[in-house]
C-alpha atoms as an extended CHARMM CRD file, in Angstrom:
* protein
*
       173  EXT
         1         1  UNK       CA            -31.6350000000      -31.9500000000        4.0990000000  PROA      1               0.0000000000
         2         2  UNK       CA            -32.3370000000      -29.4060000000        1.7260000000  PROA      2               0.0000000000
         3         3  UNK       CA            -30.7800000000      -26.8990000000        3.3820000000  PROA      3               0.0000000000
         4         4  UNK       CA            -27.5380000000      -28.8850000000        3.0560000000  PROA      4               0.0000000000
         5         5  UNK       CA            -27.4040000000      -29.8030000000       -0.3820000000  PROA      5               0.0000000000
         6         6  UNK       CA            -28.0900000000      -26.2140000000       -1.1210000000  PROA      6               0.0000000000
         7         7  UNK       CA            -25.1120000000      -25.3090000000        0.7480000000  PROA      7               0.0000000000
         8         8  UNK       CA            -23.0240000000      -27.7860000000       -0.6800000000  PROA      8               0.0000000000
         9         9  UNK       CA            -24.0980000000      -26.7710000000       -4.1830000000  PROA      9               0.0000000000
        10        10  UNK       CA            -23.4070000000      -23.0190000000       -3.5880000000  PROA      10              0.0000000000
        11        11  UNK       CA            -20.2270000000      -23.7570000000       -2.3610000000  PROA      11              0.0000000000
        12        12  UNK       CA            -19.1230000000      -26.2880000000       -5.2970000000  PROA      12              0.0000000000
        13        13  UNK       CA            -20.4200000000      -23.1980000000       -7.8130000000  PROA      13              0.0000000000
        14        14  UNK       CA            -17.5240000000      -20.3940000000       -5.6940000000  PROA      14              0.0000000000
        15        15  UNK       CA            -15.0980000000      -23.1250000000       -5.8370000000  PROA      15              0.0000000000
        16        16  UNK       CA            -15.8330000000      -23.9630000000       -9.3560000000  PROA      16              0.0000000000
        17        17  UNK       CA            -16.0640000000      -20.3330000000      -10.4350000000  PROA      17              0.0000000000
        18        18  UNK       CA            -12.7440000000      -18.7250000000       -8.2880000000  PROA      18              0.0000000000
        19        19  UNK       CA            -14.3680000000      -17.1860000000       -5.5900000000  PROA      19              0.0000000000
        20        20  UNK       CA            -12.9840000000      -19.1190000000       -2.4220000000  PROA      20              0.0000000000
        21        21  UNK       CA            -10.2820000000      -17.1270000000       -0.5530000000  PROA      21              0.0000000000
        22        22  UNK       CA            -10.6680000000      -14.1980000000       -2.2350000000  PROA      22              0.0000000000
        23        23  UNK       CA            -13.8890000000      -11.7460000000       -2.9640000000  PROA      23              0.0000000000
        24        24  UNK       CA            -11.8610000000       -9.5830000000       -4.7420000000  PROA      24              0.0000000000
        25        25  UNK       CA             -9.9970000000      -11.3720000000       -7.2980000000  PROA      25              0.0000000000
        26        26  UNK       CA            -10.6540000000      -12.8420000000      -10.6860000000  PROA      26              0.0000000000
        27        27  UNK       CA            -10.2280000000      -16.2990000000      -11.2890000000  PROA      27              0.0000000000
        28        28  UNK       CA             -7.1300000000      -16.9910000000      -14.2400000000  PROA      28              0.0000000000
        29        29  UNK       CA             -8.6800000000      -20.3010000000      -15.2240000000  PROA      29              0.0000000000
        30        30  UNK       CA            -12.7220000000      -18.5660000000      -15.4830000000  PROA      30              0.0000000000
        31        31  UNK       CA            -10.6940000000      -16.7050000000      -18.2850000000  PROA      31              0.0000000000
        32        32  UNK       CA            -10.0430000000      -13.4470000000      -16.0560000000  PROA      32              0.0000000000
        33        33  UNK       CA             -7.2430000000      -12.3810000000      -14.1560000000  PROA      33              0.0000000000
        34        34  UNK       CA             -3.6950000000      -12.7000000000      -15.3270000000  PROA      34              0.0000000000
        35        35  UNK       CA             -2.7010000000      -16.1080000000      -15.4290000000  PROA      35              0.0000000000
        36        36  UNK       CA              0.7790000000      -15.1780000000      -15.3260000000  PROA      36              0.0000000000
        37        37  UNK       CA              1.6060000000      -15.3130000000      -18.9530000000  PROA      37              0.0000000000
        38        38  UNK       CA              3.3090000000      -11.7850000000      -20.2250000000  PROA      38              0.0000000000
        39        39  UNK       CA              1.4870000000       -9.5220000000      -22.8270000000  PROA      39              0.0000000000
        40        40  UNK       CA              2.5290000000       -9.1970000000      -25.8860000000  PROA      40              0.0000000000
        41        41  UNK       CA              5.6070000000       -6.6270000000      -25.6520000000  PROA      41              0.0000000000
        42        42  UNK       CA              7.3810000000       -7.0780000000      -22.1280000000  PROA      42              0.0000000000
        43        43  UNK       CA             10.7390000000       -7.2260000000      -21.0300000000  PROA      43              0.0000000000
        44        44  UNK       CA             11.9810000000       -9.1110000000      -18.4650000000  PROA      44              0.0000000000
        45        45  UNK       CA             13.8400000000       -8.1710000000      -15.2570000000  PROA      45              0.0000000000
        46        46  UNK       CA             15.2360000000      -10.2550000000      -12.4670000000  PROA      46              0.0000000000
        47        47  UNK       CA             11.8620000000      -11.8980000000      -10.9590000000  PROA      47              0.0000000000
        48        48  UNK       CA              9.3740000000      -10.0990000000      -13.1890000000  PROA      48              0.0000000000
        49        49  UNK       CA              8.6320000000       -7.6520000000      -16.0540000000  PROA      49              0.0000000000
        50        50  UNK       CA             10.2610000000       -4.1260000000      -16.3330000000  PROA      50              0.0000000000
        51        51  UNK       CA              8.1890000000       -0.6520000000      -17.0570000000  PROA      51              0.0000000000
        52        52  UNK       CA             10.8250000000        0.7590000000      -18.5710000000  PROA      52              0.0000000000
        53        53  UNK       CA              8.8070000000        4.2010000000      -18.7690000000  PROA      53              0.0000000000
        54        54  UNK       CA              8.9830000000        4.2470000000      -14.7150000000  PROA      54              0.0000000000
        55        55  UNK       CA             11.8980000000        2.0550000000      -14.7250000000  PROA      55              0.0000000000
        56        56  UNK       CA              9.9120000000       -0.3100000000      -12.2800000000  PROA      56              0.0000000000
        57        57  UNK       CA             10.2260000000       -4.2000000000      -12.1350000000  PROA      57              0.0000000000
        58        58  UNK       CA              6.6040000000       -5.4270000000      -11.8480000000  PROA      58              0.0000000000
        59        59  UNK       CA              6.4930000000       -9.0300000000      -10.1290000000  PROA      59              0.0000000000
        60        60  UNK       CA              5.4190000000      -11.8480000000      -12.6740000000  PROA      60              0.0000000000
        61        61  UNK       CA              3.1520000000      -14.0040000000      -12.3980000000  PROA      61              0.0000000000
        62        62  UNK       CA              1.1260000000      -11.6380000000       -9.2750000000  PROA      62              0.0000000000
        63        63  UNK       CA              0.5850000000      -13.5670000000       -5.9280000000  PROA      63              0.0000000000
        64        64  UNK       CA             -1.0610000000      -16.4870000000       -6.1220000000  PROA      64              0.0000000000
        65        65  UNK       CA             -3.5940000000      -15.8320000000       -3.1860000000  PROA      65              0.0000000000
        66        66  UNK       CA             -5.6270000000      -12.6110000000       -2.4610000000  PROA      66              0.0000000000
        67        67  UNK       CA             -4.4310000000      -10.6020000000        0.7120000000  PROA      67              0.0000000000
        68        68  UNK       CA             -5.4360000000       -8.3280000000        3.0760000000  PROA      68              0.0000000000
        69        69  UNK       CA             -3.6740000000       -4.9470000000        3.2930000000  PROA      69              0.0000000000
        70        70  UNK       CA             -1.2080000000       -5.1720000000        6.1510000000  PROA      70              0.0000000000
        71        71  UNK       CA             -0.5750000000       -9.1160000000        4.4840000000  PROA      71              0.0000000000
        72        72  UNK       CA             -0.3350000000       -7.3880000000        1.3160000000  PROA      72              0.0000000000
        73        73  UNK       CA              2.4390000000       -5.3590000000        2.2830000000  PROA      73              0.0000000000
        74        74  UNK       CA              3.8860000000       -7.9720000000        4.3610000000  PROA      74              0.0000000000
        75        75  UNK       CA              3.8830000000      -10.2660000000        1.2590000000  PROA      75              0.0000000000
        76        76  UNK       CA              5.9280000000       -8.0030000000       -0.6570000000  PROA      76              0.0000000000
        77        77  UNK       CA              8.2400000000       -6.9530000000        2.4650000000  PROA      77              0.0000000000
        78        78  UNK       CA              8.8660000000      -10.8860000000        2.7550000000  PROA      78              0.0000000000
        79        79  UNK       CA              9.2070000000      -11.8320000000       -1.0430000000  PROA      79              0.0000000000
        80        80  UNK       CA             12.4020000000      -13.0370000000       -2.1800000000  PROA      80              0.0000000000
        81        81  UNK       CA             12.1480000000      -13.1950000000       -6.0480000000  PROA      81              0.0000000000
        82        82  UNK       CA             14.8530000000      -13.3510000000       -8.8760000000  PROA      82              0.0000000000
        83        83  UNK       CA             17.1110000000      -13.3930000000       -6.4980000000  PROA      83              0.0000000000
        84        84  UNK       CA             16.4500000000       -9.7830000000       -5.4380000000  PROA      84              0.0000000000
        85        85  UNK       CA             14.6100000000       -9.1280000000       -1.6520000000  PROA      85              0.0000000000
        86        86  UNK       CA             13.7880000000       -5.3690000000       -2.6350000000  PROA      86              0.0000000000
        87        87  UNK       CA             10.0820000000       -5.6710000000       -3.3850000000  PROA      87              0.0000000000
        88        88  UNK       CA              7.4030000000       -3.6580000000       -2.1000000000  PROA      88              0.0000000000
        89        89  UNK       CA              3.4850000000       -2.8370000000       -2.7420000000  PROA      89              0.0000000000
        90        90  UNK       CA              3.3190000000       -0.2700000000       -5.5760000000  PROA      90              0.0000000000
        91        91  UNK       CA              2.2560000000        3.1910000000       -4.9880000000  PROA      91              0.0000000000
        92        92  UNK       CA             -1.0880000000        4.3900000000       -6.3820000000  PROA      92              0.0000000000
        93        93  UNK       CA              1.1440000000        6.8350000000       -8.6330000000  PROA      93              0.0000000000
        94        94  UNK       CA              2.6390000000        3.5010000000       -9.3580000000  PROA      94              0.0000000000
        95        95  UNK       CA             -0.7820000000        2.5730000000      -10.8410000000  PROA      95              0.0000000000
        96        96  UNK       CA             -1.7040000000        5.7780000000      -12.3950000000  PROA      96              0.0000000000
        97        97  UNK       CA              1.6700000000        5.2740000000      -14.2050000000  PROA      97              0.0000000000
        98        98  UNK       CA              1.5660000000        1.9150000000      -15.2700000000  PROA      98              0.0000000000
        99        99  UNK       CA             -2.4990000000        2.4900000000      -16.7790000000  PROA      99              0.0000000000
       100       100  UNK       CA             -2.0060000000        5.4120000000      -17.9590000000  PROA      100             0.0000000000
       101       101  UNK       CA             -4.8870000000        7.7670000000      -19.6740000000  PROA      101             0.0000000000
       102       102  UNK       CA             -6.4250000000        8.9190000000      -16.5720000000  PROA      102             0.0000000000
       103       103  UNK       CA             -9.0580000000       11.1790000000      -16.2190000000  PROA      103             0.0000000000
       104       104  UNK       CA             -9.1620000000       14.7880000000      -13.7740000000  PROA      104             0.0000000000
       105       105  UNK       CA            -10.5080000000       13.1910000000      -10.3260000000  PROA      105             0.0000000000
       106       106  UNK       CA             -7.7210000000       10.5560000000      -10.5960000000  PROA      106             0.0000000000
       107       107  UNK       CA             -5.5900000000       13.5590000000      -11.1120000000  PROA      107             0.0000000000
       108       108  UNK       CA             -6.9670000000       15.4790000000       -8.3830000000  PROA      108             0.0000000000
       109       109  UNK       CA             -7.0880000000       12.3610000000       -5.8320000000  PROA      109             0.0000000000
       110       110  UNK       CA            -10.4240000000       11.0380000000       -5.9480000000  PROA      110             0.0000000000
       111       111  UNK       CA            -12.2480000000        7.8360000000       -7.6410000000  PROA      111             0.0000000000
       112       112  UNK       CA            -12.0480000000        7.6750000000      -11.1700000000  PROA      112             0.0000000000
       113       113  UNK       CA            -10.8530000000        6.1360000000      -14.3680000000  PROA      113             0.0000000000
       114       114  UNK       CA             -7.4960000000        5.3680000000      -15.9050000000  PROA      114             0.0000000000
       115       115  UNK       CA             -7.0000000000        3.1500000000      -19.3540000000  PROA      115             0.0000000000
       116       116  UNK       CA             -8.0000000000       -0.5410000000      -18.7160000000  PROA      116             0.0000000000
       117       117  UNK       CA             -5.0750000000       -2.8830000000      -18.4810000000  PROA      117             0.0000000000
       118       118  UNK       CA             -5.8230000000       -4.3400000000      -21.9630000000  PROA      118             0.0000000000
       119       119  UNK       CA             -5.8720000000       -0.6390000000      -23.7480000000  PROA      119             0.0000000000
       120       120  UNK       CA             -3.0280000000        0.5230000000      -21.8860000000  PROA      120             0.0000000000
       121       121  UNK       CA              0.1590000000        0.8590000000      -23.6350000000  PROA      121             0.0000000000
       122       122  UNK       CA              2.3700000000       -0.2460000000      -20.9980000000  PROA      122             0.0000000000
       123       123  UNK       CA             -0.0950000000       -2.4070000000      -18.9660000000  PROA      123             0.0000000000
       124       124  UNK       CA             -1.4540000000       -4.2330000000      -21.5760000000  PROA      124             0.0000000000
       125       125  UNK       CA              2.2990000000       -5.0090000000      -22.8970000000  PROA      125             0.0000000000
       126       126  UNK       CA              3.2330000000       -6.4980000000      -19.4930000000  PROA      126             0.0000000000
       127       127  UNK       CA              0.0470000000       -8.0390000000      -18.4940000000  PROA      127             0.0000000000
       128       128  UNK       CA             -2.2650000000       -8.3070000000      -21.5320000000  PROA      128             0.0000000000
       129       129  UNK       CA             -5.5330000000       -8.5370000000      -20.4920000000  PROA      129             0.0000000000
       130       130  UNK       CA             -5.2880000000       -8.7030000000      -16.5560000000  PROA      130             0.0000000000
       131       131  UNK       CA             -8.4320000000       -7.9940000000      -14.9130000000  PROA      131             0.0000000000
       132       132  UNK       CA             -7.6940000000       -8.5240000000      -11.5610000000  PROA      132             0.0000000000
       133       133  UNK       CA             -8.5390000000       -5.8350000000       -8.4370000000  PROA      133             0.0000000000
       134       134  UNK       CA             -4.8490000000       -5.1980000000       -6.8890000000  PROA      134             0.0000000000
       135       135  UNK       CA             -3.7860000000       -2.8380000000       -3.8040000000  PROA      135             0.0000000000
       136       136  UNK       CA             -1.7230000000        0.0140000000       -3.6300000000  PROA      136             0.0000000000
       137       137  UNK       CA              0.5840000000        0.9160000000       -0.8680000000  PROA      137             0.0000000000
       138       138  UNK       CA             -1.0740000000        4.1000000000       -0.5420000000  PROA      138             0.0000000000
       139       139  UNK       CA             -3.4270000000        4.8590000000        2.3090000000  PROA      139             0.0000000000
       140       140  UNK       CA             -7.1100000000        6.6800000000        1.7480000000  PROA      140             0.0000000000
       141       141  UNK       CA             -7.3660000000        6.9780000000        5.5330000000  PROA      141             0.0000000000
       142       142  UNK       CA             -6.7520000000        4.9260000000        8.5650000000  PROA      142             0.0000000000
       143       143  UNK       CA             -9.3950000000        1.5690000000        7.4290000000  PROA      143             0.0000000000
       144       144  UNK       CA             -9.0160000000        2.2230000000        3.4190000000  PROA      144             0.0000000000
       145       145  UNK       CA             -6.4510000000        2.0550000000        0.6650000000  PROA      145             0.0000000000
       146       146  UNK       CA             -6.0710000000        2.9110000000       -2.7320000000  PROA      146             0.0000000000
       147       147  UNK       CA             -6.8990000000       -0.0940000000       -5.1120000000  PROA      147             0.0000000000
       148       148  UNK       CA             -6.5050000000       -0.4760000000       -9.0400000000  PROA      148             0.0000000000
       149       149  UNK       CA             -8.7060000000       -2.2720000000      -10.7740000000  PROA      149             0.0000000000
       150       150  UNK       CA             -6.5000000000       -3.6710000000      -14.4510000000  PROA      150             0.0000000000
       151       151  UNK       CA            -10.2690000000       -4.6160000000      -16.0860000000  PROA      151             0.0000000000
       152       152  UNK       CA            -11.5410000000       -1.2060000000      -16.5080000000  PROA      152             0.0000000000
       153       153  UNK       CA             -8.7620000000        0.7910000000      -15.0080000000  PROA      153             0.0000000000
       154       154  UNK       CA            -11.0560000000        2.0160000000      -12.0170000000  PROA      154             0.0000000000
       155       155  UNK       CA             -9.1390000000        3.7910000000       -9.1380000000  PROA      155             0.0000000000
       156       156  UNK       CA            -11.0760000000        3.7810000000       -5.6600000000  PROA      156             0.0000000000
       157       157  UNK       CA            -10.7740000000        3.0060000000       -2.0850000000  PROA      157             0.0000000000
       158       158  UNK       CA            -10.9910000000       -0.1990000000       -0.6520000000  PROA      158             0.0000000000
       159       159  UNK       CA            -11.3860000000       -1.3430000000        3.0980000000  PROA      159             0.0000000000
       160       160  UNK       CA             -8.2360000000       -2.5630000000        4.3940000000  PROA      160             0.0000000000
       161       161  UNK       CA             -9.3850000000       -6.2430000000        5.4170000000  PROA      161             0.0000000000
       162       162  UNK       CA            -11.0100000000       -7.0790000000        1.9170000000  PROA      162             0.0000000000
       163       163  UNK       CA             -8.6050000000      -10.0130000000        0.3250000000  PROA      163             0.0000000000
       164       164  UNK       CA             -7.0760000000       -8.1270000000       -3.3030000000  PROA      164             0.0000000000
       165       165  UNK       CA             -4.3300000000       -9.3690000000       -6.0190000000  PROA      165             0.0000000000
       166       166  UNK       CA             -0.7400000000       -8.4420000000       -5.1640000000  PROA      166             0.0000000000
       167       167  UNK       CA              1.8330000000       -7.3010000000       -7.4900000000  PROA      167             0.0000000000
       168       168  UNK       CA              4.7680000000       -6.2220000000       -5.9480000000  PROA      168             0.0000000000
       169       169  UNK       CA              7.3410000000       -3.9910000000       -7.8570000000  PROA      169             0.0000000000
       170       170  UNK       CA             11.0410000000       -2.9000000000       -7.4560000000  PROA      170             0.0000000000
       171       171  UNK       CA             13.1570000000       -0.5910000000       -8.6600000000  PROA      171             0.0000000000
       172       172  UNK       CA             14.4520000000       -1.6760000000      -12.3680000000  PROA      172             0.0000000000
       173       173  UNK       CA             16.1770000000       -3.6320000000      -13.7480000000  PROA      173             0.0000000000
C-alpha cells in the first residue's frame, strides 16, 4: 500500500512539475522554457520569427512535445506552418549563429559554451528567456547529435533517443 501511494505521489510531483513525456525539456508553465511568447525585439515571418542576421525563419511557438531525433527531424520534414512546408531541424552552425558569443571548443567542434538565450542579442530578441534543451540536425556520430541548450547556451552531444524541444527553421522571410 505504501508502495503505491508513493508511486502515485511521485508521479503527481513529474506531472505537476513538466517532466512527463519529456526528460529533456523545461516546463513553460514551471516558469522555464519558452512559452511561445516572442522576446522583446522580433520580427515576424510567415509561421515564426525571422534572424535577420542569418536570414533564417525560426518556428514560433517551438513544438509542443519533446522528440526523439529521427521524430525530430521528421517533425520538421512534416510541418506545414504559415502556409510554407519548407521547414527543417536547424544546423548546429544554426545554433552557434543564433547564440552567438561562443567560446574556442565550440569553434573547434567540441562541447562548450555559447551566450545563453537570454544574453544573446539575437536569441534573447526572438525568444527572451527560453531555456529549453533543443536538437540540431547535425550528427556527433552514428547514436549522438548535436544539442543546444537556450538556458546557459551549452553545446554538447546528446543520444539520439533522448526526447528534446524542436524548433524548426526555414529559409527567410
Amino acid at each position: 500500500m505504501r508502495f503505491s501511494v508513493a508511486l502515485a505521489s511521485i508521479a503527481a510531483v513529474v506531472a505537476a512539475i513538466g517532466l512527463a513525456g519529456c526528460a529533456g525539456c523545461s516546463d513553460p508553465a514551471a516558469g522555464e522554457g519558452d512559452a511561445g511568447v516572442d522576446g522583446d525585439g522580433g520580427s515576424t515571418c510567415d509561421g515564426g520569427l525571422l534572424d535577420p542576421v542569418a536570414n533564417l525563419c525560426w518556428q514560433n511557438p517551438r513544438a509542443v512535445a519533446g522528440y526523439a531525433f529521427q521524430d525530430a527531424i521528421d517533425y520538421c520534414g512534416d510541418l506545414t506552418l504559415g502556409a510554407r512546408a519548407d521547414w527543417v531541424l536547424p544546423r548546429r552552425d544554426d545554433f552557434v549563429g543564433l547564440l552567438g558569443g561562443c567560446d574556442d571548443d565550440v569553434m573547434d567542434w567540441e562541447n562548450g559554451y555559447c551566450d545563453p538565450c537570454a544574453e544573446s542579442a539575437t536569441c534573447g530578441a526572438l525568444f527572451g528567456a527560453d531555456t529549453g534543451w533543443y536538437w540540431s540536425s547535425t550528427l556527433y556520430d552514428m547514436n549522438h547529435a548535436w544539442v543546444a541548450h537556450f538556458g546557459d547556451g551549452y553545446l554538447n552531444r546528446s543520444e539520439i533517443g533522448f526526447d528534446l524541444y524542436v524548433r524548426c527553421v526555414r529559409p527567410g522571410p
